[in-house]
Residue frames relative to the residue before (quaternion, step in Angstrom):
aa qw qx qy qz dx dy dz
X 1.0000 0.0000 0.0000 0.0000 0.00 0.00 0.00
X 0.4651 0.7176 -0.3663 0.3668 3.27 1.12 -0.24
X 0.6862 0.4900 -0.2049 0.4971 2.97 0.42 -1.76
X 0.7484 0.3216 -0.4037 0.4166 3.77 0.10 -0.71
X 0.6025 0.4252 -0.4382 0.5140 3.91 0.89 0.26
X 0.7228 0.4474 -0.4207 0.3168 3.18 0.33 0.37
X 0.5787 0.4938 -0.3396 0.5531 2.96 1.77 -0.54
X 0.5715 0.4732 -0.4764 0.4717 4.06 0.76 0.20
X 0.6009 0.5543 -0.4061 0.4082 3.28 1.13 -0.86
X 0.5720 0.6546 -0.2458 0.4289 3.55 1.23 -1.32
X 0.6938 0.3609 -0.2692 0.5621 3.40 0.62 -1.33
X 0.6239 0.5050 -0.4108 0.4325 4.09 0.09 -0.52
X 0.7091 0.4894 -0.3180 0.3957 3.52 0.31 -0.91
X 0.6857 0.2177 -0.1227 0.6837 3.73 0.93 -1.40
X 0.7004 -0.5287 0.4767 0.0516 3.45 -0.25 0.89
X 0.6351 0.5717 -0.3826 0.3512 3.26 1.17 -0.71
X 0.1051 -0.8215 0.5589 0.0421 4.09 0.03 1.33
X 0.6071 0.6065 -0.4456 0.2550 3.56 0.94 -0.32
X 0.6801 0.5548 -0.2827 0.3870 3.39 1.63 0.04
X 0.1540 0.8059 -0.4453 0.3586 3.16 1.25 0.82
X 0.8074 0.4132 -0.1193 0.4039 3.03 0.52 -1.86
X 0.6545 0.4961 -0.2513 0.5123 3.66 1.33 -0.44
X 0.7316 0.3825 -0.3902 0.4077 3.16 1.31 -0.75
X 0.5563 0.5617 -0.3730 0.4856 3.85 1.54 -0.48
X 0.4664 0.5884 -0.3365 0.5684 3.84 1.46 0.11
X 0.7389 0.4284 -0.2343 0.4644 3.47 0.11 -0.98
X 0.5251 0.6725 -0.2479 0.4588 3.70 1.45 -1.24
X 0.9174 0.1419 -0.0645 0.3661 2.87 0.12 -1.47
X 0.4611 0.7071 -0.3055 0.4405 3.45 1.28 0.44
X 0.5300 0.5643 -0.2618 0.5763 3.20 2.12 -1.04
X 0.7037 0.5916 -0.2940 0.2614 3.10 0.78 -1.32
X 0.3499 0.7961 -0.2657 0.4162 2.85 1.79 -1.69
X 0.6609 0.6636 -0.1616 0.3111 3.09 -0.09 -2.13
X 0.7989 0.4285 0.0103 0.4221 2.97 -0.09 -2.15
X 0.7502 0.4493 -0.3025 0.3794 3.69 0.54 -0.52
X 0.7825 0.4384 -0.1283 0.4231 3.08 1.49 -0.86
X 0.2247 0.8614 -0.3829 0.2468 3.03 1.87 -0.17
X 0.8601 0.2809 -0.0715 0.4198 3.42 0.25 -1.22
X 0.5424 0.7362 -0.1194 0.3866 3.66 1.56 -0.23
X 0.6214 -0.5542 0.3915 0.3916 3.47 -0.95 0.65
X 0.7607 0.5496 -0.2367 0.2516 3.44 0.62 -0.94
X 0.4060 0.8529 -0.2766 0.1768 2.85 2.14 -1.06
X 0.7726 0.3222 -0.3190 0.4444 3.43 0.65 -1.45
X 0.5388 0.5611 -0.5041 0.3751 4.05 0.77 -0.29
X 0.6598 0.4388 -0.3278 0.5144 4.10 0.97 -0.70
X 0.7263 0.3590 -0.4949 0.3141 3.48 0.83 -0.32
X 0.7277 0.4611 -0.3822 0.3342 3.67 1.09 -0.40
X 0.5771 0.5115 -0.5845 0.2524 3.31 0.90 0.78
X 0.6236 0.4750 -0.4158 0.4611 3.43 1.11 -0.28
């Protein structure tokens, strides 16, 4: 949990907002990831990416 406060801290300081969207992209793609890992669906999410 750190790490994702620092990267807001990161993005606040330089201004740079356009990484929001990549970083809420990257988030929730892991999550993705992570949920299905162990699941029936797993191989149908992995061949769409």
């Amino acid at each position: 949990m750190s790490i994702f406060m620092e990267l807001l801290r990161f993005v606040h300081a330089r201004k740079k907002y356009w990484m929001i969207p990549i970083l809420f992209l990257f988030v929730s793609l892991g999550g993705l990831l992570i949920l299905v890992k162990g699941s029936v669906v797993a191989p149908f999410i992995y061949t769409i990416f």
